[in-house]
Structures are given as C-alpha cells and as structure tokens.
KOLKOL-556657 format. One line per field, with one value per residue (C-alpha): residue number from 1; x, y, z. Coordinates in Angstrom, 1 decimal. Example, Ala and Ser with C-alpha at 12.3 -4.5 7.8 and 13.67 -1.06 7.14 Angstrom:
<kepas>
seq = 1/2 .
px = 12.3/13.7 .
py = -4.5/-1.1 .
pz = 7.8/7.1 .
</kepas>
This chain:
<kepas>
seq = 1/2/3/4/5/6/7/8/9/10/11/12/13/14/15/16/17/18/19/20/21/22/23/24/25/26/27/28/29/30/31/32/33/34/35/36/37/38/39/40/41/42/43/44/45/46/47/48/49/50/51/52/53/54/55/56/57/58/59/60/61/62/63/64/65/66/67/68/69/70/71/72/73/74/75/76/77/78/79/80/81/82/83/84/85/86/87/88/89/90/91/92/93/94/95/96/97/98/99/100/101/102/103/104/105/106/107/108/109/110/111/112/113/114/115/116/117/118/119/120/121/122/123/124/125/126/127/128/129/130/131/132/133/134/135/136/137/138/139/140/141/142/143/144/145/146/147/148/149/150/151/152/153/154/155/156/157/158/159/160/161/162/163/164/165/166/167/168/169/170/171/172/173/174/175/176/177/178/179/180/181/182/183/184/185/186/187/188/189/190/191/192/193/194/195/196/197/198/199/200/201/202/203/204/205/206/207/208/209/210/211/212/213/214/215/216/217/218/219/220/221/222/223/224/225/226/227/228/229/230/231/232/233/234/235/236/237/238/239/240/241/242/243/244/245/246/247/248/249/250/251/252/253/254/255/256/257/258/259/260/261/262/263/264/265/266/267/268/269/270/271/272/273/274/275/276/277/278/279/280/281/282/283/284/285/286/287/288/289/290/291/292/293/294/295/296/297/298/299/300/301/302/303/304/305/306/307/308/309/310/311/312/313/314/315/316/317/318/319/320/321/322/323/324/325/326/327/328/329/330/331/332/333/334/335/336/337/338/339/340/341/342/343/344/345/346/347/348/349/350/351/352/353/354/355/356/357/358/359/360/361 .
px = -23.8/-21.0/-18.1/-14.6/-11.0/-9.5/-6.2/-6.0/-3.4/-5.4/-8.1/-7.8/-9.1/-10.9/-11.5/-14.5/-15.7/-14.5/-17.1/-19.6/-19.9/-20.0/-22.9/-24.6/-23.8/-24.0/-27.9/-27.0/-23.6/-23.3/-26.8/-27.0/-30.2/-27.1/-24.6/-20.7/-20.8/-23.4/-22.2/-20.1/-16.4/-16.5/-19.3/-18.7/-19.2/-16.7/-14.4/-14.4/-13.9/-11.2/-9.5/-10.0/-9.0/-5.4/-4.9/-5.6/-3.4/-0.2/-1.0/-1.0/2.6/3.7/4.1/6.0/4.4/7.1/5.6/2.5/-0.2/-2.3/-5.1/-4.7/-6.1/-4.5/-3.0/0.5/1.1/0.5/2.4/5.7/5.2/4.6/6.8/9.8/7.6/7.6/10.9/13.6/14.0/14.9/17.7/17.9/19.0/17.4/18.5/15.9/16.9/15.0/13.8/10.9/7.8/6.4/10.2/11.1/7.9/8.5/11.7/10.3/7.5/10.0/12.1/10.3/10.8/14.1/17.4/17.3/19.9/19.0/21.6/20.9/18.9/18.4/16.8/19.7/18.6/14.9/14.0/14.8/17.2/17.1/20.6/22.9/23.5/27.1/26.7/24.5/25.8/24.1/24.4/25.4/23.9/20.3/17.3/16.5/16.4/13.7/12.6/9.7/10.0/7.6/7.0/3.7/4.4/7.8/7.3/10.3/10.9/13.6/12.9/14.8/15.5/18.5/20.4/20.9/22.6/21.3/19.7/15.9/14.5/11.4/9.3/6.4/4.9/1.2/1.9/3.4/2.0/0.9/1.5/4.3/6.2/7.1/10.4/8.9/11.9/14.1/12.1/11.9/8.5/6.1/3.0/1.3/-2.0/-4.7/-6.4/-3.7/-3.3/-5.8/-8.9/-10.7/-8.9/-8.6/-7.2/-3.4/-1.9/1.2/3.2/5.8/8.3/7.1/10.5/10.3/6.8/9.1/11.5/11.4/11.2/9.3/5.8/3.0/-0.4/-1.8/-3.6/-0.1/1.6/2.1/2.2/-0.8/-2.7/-0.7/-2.2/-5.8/-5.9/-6.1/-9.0/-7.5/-10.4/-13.6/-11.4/-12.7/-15.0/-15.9/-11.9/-11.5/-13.9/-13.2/-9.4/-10.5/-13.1/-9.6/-7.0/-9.6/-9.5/-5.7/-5.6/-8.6/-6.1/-3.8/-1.4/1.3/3.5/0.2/-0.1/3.4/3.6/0.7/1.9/5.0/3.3/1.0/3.7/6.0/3.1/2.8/6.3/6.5/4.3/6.0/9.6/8.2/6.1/9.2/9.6/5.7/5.5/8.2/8.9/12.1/12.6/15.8/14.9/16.4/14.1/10.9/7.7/5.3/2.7/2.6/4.1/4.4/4.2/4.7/3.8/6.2/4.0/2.5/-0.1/-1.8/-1.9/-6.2/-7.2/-5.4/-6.8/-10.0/-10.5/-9.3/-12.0/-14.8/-12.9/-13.7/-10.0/-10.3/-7.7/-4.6/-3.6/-0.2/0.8/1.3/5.0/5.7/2.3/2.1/0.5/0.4/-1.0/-1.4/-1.8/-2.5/-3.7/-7.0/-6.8/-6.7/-4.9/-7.4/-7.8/-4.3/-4.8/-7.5/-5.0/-2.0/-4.9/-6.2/-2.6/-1.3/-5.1/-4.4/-0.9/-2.5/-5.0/-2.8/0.9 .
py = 10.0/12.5/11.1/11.9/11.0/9.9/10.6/9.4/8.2/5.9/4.6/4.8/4.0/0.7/-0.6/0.6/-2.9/-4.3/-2.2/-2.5/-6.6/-6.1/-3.7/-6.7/-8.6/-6.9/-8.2/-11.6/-13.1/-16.6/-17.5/-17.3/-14.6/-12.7/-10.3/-11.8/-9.4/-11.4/-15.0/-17.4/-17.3/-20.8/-21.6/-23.8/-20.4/-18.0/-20.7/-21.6/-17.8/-17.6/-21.1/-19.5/-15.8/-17.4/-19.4/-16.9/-14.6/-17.4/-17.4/-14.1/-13.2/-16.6/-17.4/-20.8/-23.1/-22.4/-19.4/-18.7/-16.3/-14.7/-12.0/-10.5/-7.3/-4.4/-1.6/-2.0/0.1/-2.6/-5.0/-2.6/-3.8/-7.6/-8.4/-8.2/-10.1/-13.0/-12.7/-11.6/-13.2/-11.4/-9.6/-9.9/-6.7/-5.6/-3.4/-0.8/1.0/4.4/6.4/8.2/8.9/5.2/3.7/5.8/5.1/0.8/1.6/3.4/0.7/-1.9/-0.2/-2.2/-5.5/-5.9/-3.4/-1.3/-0.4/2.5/1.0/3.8/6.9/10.0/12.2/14.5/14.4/15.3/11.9/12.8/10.5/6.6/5.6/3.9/0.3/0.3/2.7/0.4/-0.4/-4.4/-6.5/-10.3/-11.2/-9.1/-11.4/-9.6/-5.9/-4.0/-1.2/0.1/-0.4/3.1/6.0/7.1/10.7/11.5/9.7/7.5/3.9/1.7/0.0/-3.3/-5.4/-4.8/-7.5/-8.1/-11.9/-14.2/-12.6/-12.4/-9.4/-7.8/-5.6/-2.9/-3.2/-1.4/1.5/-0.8/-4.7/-6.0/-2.9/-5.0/-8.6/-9.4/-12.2/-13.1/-15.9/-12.3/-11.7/-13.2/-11.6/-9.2/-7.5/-4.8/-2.9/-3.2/0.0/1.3/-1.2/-5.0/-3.5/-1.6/-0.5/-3.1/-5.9/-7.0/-9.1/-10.9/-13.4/-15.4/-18.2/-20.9/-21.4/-17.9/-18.7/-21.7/-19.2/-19.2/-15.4/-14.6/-15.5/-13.8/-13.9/-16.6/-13.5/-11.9/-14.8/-15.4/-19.2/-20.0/-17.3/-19.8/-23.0/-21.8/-20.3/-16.8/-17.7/-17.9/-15.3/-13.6/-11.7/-9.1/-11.2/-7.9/-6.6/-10.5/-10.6/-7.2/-8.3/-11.4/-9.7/-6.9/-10.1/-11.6/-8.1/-7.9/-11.3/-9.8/-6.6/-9.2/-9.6/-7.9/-7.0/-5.4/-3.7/-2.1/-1.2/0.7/2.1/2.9/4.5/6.5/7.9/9.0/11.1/13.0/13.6/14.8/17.3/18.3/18.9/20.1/23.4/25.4/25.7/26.3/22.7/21.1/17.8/17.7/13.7/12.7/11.0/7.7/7.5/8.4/6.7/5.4/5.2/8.1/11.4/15.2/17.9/21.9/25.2/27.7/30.2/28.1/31.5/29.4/26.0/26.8/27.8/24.8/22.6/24.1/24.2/20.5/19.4/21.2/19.7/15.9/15.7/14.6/14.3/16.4/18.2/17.1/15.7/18.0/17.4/18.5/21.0/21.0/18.6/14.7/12.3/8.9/6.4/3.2/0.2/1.4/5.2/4.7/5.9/8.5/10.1/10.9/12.3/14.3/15.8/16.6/18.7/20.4/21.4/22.8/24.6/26.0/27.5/28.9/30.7/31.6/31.8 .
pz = -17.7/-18.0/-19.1/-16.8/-17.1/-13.6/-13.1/-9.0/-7.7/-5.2/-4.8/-9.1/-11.8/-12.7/-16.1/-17.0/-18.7/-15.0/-13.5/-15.9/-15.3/-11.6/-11.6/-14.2/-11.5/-8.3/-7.4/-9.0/-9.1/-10.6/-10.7/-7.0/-6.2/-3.8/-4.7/-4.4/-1.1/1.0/-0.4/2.6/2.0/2.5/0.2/-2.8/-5.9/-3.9/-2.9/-6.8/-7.5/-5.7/-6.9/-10.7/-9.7/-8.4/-10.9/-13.9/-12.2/-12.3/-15.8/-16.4/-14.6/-14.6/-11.0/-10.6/-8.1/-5.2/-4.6/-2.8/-3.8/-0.9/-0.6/2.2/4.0/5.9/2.8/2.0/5.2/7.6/5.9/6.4/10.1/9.0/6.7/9.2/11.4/9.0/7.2/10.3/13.4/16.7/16.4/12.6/10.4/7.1/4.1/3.0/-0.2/0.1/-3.0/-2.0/0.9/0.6/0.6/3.8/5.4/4.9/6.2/9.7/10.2/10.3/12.6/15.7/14.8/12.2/12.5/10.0/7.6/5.2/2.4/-0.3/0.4/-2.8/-0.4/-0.3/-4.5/-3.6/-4.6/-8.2/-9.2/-8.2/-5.9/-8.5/-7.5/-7.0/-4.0/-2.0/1.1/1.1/4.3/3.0/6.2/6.2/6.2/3.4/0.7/0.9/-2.0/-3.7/-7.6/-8.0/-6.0/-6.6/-4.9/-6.2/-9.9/-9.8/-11.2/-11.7/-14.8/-13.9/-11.3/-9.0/-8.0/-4.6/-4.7/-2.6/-0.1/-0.9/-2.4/-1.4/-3.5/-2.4/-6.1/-4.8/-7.6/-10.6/-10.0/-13.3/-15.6/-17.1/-17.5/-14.1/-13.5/-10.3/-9.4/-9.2/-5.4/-2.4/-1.9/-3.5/-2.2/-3.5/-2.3/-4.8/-5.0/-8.2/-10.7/-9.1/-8.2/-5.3/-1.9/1.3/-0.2/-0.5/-3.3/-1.9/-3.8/-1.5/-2.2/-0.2/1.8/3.3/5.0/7.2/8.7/12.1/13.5/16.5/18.8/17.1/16.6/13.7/12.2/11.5/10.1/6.6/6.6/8.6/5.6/2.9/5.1/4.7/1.2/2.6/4.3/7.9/8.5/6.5/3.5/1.7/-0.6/-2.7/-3.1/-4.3/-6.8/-8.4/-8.5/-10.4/-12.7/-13.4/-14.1/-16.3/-18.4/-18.0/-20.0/-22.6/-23.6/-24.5/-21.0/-19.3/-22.0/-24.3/-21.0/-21.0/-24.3/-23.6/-20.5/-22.1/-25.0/-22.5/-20.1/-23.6/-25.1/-21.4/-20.9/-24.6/-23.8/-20.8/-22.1/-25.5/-23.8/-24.0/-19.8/-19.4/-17.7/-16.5/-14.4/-12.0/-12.3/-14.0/-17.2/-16.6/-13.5/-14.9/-13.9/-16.3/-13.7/-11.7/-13.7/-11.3/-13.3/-12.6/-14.4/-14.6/-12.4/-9.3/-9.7/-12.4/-10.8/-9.2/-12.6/-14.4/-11.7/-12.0/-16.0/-16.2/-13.7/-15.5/-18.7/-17.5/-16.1/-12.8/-9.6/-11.4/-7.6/-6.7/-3.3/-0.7/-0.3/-3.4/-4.5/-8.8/-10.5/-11.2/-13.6/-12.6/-15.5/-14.3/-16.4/-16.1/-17.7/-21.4/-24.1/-24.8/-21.3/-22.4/-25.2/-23.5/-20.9/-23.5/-25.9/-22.5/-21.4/-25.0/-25.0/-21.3/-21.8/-25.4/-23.4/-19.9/-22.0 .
</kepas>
C-alpha cells in the first residue's frame, strides 16, 4: 500500500493507528461475532462504549460535571439553526462575531429563529485579520455570543478566549476541538462537527452547561431539543453507532500521544515549520493572513504565478501529497494540519515545495 499525506480539510485525516484497530475490529468488536455497526444502541457493549467514550473524553479536556456532553448528528450546519432554538426564546437577540465563510454562514441560519446582531464583522479586511475586541458592539441583553474560534477556509484563529462577561459564549470548534487545552468553564456551549479533529463525518460533539438546557425558548419537536438529547444520553434516537466508536477509539489515542497540550505543542510546531517556509521563499509562496491571526489548523497558501498552481497541484499529488486545492472563494492552495497529519507529512510538503520552486523558479 502506497503511502499518502492528506492534507483535507474535511472529511480529514484519521490517526492512522485509529484506523488500523477498527479494521482489527470491524468483523469482531468486543468479542461480540458483529461489527460495532450492526450491534443495538441500547445493548449492554455499545451502551458501555459509550459510558467509557464520555468519560475519557472529560478526562482528557477536563469537562466539569455541570456540563453535558452529547453526540449528536446533523454537521455543524444544522446546529446554526438549533442552537437559537434551544438557547433564545421568541423574540430574543443574539450577537454573532463574524470572521470568515463558516462564521457568516452560523450567523444567516440563525437568522429565523434569534435577531441577529452581526457585533464584529473583518469582511471589509477579506477575512485576514480577526475584529479586535474593543470594537465589538456586545448586546448585555443577547441570549448569547456566537463565533467560530477557526476558519477552516480563510485560515484564521483567535488564540484565546474573548471575553464576553456574563452572557454565555458559544463556540463552533468543528476545525480546532481538541488540538489544544480547552477552559471549557470560559463557554456557555461548544459543539463541533467531527469529521476535522474527533473522527469520521455525521456525528456532532456538543458540550453544554447544564443550566442552558432549562431555558425556556419555544414549541419544538423532542428531536430538536437539546435537553430531552441530555435526558437520554444522546440516545433520544438510533445515533451514529460507527461515528461514536471511531470518536472513542480517536480520544483514546489523543490520551496515548500524551493529551491536549502534547497535541498543541505539536500543532504549534507543525503550523511554524509551514509558515516558515512560506515567508522564507523570497515572495514565491506567500499567505495573506495577518500573523497574529494565523491558523494552526488550516494554513492558504499562494504562488506568486496562479499559472503554476495545476502543475504544483499535480506534482504534489503524484508526490503522495494529497488534497492541497484551495477553496473556491479564495483559488491557491491550503494545508490542513489537523491532529491526525503528523509531523512528517509536514516535512514532506515543506521539502516538495522548496524542490517545486527549484525546478519552476
């Protein structure tokens, strides 16, 4: 088997030990003669699976026990829509701060069910820079902020936490979740799509204080509320029992490389040796980001003739160094370098890319 670097932004990379134990274990899984895919979600193994999975995960980004942890289904997309469902009640306003596609998207999916006030927007900046804090225009009175720590299309991150006082804080982490330490008393909710950084596509992590579940908002459906998921373990309906177990089987290696903050040094150490590369080629590859803003996660790049960007595209793929194409809104390049893609895939891309602009300069 050929061995290839993925560089996808979504569905991504999986830990290649992750995968590895599940094929060991896709025609027998805990002894049972079934694979984890045809077991009952109410049986006694998965509903052990899943106890275990949720409670290595609050040991892994210490989750106090006023929060809830759900695994939910949907994409981070249809939670834009639900989330106001849960958190605001008729009437209610929100404050979206907007730094990219994903955060401008949350923003418009909301817009049915919560008033929405766009409180920072850097689209006039191209989504380059992050909005500073002081210019936010917060509503004391919104049921809650809205923002998206990474955009995974525009490669920006804020590397802390803003502060938003009391009003809870709500976090689209589907690009960053568990790539570092995570102070998860800072947010009123978090929820994350698990095809980037938890496992395979189709299944939502959300972690919620457990006050915010009792609001009372609006008449909706069981399915859509947050609380009735809490009251049955996320098992209000048939989850995705295969998204589940991967998640667990990734958390489990998470806690192997030695927990969030191994993770972020590496992450750290990963995103530094591609952006070295970029701002040391003299002009020949360039990223537009302001350096402040930077994401470790998901890094657009450029040549400095878009003439070369099929052949660079097309010699890194016969190279082993897969999914480089940029997003359409912005064309160039982009490396996504999720928990999953090692140190040496890396490597592999910075050698490729000095070679290339040898050969093409």
């Amino acid at each position: 088997m050929s061995q290839v670097w993925n560089f996808s932004a979504g569905p991504a990379a999986l830990p290649r030990e992750v995968l590895e134990r599940a094929q060991r274990e896709l025609l027998d899984w805990d002894g049972s003669g079934m694979s984890v895919m045809e077991q009952s979600h109410r049986g006694k193994r998965f509903i052990a699976m899943a106890a275990r999975t949720e409670a290595e995960l609050r040991e892994l980004a210490a989750i106090p026990d006023d929060y809830a942890v759900l695994f939910l289904q949907g994409g981070a997309t249809q939670h834009f829509a639900q989330i106001p469902m849960n958190l605001a009640g008729e009437g209610a306003g929100a404050d979206y701060i907007v730094n990219g596609h994903w955060g401008a998207k949350a923003a418009s999916e909301a817009a049915p069910y919560v008033k929405v006030n766009v409180a920072a927007d850097s689209k006039a900046d191209d989504y380059r820079r992050l909005p500073p804090r002081e210019q936010w225009k917060l509503d004391p009175r919104a049921a809650y902020v809205h923002y998206t720590p990474n955009e995974t299309i525009h490669g920006v991150q804020y590397h802390d936490v803003p502060d938003v006082g009391e009003v809870p804080l709500v976090a689209d982490m589907s690009s960053d979740i568990l790539s570092a330490p995570l102070d998860v008393r800072r947010f009123g909710l978090i929820y994350a799509g698990a095809q980037k950084n938890i496992g395979p596509s189709g299944l939502v992590l959300m972690i919620v204080r457990r006050d915010l579940l009792a609001r009372a908002t609006r008449p909706m459906a069981k399915i859509f509320r947050y609380a009735e998921h809490a009251a049955n373990d996320s098992m209000l309906n048939t989850p995705n029992t295969w998204g589940w177990y991967l998640a667990g089987l990734t958390i489990q290696w998470l806690q192997a490389q030695g927990g969030l903050a191994a993770m972020a040094a590496r992450n750290r150490t990963k995103a530094e040796r591609l952006y070295a590369a970029i701002d040391g080629s003299g002009g020949y590859y360039r990223n537009p980001v302001d350096p402040a803003a930077r994401s470790r996660m998901n890094v657009p790049f450029t040549l400095h003739d878009s003439a070369l960007d099929a052949p660079f595209l097309a010699e890194a793929e016969a190279a082993g160094l897969i999914a480089l194409k940029g997003h359409k809104a912005l064309g160039g390049m982009r490396a996504s370098l999720y928990n999953a893609v090692p140190p040496e895939a890396v490597d592999a891309l910075v050698a490729f890319m000095r070679d290339f602009a040898t050969r093409h300069g």
